[in-house]
N, C-alpha and C positions, 0 to 999 in steps of 0.2 A: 484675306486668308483663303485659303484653300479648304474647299469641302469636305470633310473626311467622313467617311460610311466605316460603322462599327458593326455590321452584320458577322463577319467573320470572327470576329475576334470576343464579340457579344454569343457569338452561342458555344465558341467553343469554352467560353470560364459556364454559361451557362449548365451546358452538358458536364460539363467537368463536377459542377454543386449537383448534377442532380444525380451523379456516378458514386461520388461520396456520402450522397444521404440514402442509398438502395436499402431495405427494410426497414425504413423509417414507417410510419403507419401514414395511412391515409393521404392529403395534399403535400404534409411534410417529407414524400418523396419525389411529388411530382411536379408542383409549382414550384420556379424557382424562389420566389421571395420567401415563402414559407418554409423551402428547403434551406436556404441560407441561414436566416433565424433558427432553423433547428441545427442545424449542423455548428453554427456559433453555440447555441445553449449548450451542445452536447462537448464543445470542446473546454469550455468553461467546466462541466461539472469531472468532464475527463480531469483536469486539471488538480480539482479539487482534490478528486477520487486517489489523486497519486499522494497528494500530499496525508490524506486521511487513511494511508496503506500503511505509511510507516508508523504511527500512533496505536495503529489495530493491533499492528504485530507486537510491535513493543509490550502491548497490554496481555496481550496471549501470552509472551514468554513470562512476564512477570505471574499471570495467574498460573502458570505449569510450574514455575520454580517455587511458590508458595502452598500448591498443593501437594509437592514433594517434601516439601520441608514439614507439613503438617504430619505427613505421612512421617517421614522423621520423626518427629518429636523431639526436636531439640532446638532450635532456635526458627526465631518472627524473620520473614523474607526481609526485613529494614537493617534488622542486625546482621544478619546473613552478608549482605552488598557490606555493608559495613565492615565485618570481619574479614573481607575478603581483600576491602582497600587495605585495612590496618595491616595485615601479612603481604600485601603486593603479589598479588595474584589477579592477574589482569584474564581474565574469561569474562566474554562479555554476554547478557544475555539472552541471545541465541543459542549461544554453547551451552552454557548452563538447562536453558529450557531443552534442548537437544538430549543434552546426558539425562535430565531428569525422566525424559520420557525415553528414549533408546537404551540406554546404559545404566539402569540405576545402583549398580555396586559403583560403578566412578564416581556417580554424582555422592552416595556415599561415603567414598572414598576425601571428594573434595570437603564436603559438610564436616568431619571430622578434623579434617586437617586444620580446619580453619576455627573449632569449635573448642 
């Protein structure tokens, strides 16, 4: 077999890891092995972070629609989603958290309707 030299094509993924890890702190920008390992660790938690965006959110809406609803006084955020399937009124909640905090005569508007 034929000798092949990976200079060229060795530094340019090399340069490429260490273009993608730029503010990294310390060696984790400048060596590549430890730039690799960081830049893997970071796309792993990247990863994560997406999946643990939609759970945050969901929990924000949910605590803005049940601190509206307190402010109400009229029915528990459990029966609220409840009442809301039982009449079939499909607002999901973003909208809900949306009204409760932008709009509060609609979210009103809706909490009655449904109550």
């Amino acid at each position: 077999m034929t000798r092949v030299k990976t200079g060229v094509v060795r530094r340019r993924r090399h340069k490429k890891r260490i273009a993608q890890t730029k503010g990294f702190r310390g060696l984790r920008s400048k060596i590549f092995t430890q730039a690799n390992i960081a830049w893997m660790k970071a796309g792993l938690h990247a990863y994560v972070g997406r999946k643990k965006k939609k759970r945050d959110y969901r929990q924000l809406w949910i605590a803005r629609i049940s601190a509206a609803l307190k402010l109400n006084g009229t029915l528990k955020y459990s029966r609220f989603i409840k009442a809301l399937a039982d009449n079939k009124i499909s607002l999901n909640r973003k909208v809900l958290a949306d009204l409760a905090l932008n709009h509060p005569q609609a979210f009103d508007a809706v909490v009655n309707k449904v109550s």
